[in-house]
C-alpha positions in Angstrom: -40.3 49.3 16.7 -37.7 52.5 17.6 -39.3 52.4 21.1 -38.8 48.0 21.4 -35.3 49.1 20.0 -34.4 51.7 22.6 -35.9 49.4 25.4 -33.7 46.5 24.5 -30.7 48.8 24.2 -31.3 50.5 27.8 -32.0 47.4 29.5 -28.4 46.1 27.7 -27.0 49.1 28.9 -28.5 49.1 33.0 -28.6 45.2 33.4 -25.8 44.1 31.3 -26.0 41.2 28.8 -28.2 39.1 30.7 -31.9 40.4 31.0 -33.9 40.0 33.9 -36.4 37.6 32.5 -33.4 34.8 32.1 -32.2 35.4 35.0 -35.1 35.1 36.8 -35.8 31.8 34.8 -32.1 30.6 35.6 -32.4 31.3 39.0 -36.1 29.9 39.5 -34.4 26.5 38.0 -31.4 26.1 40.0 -34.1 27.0 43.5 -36.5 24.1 41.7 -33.7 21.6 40.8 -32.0 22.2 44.3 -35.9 21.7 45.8 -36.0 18.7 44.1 -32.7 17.2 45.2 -33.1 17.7 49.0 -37.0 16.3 48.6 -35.7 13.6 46.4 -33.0 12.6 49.3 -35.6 12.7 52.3 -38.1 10.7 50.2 -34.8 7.9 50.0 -34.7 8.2 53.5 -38.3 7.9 54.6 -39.0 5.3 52.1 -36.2 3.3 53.3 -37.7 3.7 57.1 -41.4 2.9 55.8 -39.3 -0.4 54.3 -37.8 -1.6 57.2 -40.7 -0.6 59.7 -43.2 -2.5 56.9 -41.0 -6.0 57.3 -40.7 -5.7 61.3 -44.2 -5.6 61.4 -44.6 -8.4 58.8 -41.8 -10.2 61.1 -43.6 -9.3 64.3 -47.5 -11.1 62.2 -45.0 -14.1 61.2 -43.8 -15.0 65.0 -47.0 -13.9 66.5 -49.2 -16.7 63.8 -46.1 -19.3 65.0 -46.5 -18.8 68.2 -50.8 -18.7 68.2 -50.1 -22.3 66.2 -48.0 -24.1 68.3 -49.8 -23.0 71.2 -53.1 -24.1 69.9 -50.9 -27.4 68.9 -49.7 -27.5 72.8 -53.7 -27.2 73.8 -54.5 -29.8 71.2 -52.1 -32.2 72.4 -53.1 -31.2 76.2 -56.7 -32.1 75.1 -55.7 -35.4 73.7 -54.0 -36.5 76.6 -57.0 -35.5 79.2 -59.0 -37.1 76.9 -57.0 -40.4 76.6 -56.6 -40.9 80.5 -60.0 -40.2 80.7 -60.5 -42.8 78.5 -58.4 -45.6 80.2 -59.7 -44.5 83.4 -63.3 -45.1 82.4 -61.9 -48.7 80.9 -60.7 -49.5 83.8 -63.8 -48.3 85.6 -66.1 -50.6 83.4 -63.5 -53.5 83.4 -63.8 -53.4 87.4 -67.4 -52.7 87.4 -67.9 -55.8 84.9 -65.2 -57.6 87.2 -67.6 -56.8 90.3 -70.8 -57.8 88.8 -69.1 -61.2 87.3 -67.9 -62.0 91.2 -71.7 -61.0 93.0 -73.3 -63.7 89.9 -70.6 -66.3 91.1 -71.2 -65.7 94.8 -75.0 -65.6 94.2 -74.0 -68.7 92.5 -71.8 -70.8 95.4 -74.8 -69.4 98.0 -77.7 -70.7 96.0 -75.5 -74.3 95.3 -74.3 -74.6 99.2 -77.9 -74.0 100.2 -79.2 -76.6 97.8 -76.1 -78.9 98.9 -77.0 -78.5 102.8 -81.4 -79.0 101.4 -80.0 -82.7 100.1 -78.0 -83.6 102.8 -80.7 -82.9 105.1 -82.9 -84.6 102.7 -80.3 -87.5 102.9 -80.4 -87.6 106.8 -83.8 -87.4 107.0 -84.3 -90.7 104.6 -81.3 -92.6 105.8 -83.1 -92.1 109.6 -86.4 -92.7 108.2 -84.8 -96.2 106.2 -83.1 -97.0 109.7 -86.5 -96.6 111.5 -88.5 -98.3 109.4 -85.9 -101.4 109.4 -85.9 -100.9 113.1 -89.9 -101.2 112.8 -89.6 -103.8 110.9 -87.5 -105.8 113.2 -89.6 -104.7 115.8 -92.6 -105.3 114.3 -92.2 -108.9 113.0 -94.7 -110.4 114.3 -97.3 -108.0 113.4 -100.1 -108.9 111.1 -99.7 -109.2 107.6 -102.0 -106.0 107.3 -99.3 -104.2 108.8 -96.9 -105.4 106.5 -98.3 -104.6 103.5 -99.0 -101.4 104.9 -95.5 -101.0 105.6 -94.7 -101.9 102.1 -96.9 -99.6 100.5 -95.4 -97.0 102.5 -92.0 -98.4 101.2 -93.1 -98.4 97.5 -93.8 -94.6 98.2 -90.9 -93.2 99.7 -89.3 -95.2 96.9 -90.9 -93.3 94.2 -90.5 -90.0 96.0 -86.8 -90.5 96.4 -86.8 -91.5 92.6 -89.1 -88.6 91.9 -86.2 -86.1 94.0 -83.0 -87.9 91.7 -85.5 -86.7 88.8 -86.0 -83.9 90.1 -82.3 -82.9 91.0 -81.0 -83.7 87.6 -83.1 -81.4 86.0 -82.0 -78.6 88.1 -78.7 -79.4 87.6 -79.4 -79.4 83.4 -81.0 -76.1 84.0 -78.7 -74.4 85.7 -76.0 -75.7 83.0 -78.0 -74.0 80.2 -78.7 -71.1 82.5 -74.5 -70.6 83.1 -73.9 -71.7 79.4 -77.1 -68.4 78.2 -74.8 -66.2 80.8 -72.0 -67.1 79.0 -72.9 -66.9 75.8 -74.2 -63.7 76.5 -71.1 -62.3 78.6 -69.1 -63.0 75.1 -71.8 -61.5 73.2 -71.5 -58.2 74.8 -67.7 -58.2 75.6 -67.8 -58.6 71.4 -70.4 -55.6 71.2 -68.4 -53.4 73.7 -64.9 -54.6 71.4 -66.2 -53.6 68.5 -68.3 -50.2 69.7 -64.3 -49.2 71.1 -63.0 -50.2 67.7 -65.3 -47.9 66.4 -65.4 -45.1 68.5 -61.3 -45.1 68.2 -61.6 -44.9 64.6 -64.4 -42.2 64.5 -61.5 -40.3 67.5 -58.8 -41.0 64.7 -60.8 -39.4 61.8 -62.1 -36.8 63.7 -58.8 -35.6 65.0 -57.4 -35.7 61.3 -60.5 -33.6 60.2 -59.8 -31.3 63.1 -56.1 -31.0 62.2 -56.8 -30.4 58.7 -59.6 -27.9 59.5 -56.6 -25.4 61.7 -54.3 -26.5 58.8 -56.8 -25.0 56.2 -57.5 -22.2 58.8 -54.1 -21.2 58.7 -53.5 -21.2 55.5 -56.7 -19.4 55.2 -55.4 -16.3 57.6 -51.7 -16.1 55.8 -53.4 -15.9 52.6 -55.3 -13.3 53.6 -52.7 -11.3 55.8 -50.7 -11.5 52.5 -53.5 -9.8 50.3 -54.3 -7.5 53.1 -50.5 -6.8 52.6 -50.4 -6.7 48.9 -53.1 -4.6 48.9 -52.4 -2.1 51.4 -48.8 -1.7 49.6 -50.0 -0.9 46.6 -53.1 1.8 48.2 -49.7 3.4 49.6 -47.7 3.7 46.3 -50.7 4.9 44.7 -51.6 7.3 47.1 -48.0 8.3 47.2 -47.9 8.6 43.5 -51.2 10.9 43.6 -49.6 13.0 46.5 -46.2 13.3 44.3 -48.3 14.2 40.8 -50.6 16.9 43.2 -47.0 18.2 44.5 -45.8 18.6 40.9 -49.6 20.0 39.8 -49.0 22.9 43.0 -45.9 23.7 41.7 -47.2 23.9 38.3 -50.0 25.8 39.2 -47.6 28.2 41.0 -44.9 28.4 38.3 -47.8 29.5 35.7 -49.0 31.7 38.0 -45.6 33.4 38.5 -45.0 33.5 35.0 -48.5 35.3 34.6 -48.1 37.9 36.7 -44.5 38.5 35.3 -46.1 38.8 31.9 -48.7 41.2 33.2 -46.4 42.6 34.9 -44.4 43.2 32.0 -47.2 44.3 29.5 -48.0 46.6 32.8 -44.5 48.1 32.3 -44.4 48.1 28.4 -48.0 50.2 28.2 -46.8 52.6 30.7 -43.5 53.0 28.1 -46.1 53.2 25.5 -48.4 55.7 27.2 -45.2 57.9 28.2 -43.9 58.1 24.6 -47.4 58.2 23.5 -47.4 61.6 26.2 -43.9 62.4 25.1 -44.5 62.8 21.9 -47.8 64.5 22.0 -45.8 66.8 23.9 -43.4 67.3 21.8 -46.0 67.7 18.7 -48.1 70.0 20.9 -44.8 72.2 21.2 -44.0 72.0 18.0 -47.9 72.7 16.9 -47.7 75.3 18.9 -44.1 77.3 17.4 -45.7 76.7 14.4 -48.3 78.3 15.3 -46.5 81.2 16.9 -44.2 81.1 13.6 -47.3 81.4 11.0 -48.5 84.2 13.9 -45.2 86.3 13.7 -45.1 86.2 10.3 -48.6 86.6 9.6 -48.2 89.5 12.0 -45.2 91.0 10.4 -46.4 90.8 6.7 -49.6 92.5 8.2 
């Protein structure tokens, strides 16, 4: 207790009314709170340029998607107009080739009629000469035998019946080859109908299949901004966490060093307080060994003089 006593009176006396210990605290406060400002101000700073570079490069994602869409769009719409002149040019193609075909049938047609045409009047010639020459016969003939003249007659009856036979004939071909244009038509309509309808259909399957296409890069877009937005989200928050973990690892190092400073102070200190200890401890074993020994020397000189 005297020797705490003396202690705190001779560090009064050499440091003056502030010890050591506070103002070593004092001063490792103010060097911590000043730390703390200037990191505090830099973190502003950075944070604000981690900010701004975060929303250029969000910008920078935004225009770059825009622009990907409407170019796809510009392909798109490319592809729809190669697509529809190809199209029209292959109408066009089959109209012509249809045209074409329709024209060779007609002139097949006017060929096989003209030759049939010049096959009766030939016909014709042949029996109007062959009536002439047998009237001519006949004139010439008239006083022939009546054997003759039936024969004559017989061979009358028969070209009779074989020009009969040929009108017949002739107006059955003719009823034929009405059906035969009439089947040609009806089946010319029957497959301009088909073809009609098959265009009808293939437009409306192009129609529904360009809105399923449409939708599809719709739902693809949304698809790749949803995720670009998570990606975001999520990387944002990995950063403030692993900035909040950096921060409390910071404030655990200086922590770990302030402890560490205050241990070796207060071993330090103890350090300082035994070697006191063990100097008044010597001191005064010193000082008892001196007087142990005038005592001594005391009791001697009077034991000495009383003997």
């Amino acid at each position: 207790y005297l020797a705490r006593k003396f202690f705190c009176l001779w560090a009064k006396k050499t440091f003056g009314q502030v010890l050591p210990s506070k103002a070593r605290c004092f001063y490792d406060q103010k060097i911590l709170q000043k730390t703390f400002g200037e990191w505090k101000e830099q973190w502003t700073v950075c944070r604000e340029k981690l900010t701004l570079r975060a929303d250029n490069h969000y910008r920078h994602l935004l225009l770059n998607l825009i622009f990907k869409a409407w170019r796809a769009y510009v392909w798109q719409q490319q592809g729809k107009r190669n697509k529809y002149y190809v199209a029209e040019s292959h109408a066009k193609k089959q109209t012509l080739l249809r045209t074409w075909q329709h024209w060779l049938v007609y002139v097949d047609v006017q060929r096989t009629k003209h030759g049939m045409q010049s096959v009766a009047l030939a016909f014709r010639e042949r029996s109007c000469l062959r009536i002439s020459w047998v009237v001519w016969r006949r004139q010439h003939y008239q006083k022939c035998s009546g054997h003759k003249m039936n024969i004559l007659a017989l061979q009358h009856w028969a070209q009779s019946l074989q020009f009969r036979a040929w009108l017949q004939w002739r107006e059955l071909y003719l009823y034929t080859q009405d059906e035969k244009q009439k089947d040609t038509r009806a089946v010319t309509h029957h497959q301009h109908w088909e073809l009609r309808r098959c265009v009808g259909a293939w437009l409306g399957y192009l129609n529904l299949h360009r809105v399923k296409k449409r939708q599809n890069g719709l739902a693809q877009e949304f698809h790749r901004s949803r995720t670009l937005q998570r990606c975001f989200s999520n990387w944002q928050l990995s950063w403030e966490c692993r900035r909040r973990m950096h921060a409390h690892q910071r404030d655990l190092e200086k922590q770990a060093a302030r402890i560490a400073l205050w241990r070796v102070f207060a071993h330090w200190k103890h350090y300082v307080v035994l070697c006191v200890e063990e100097a008044r401890q010597c001191e005064l074993a010193e000082k008892h060994y001196k007087c142990h020994l005038l005592v001594l020397q005391r009791y001697w000189n009077r034991w000495k003089s009383r003997l």
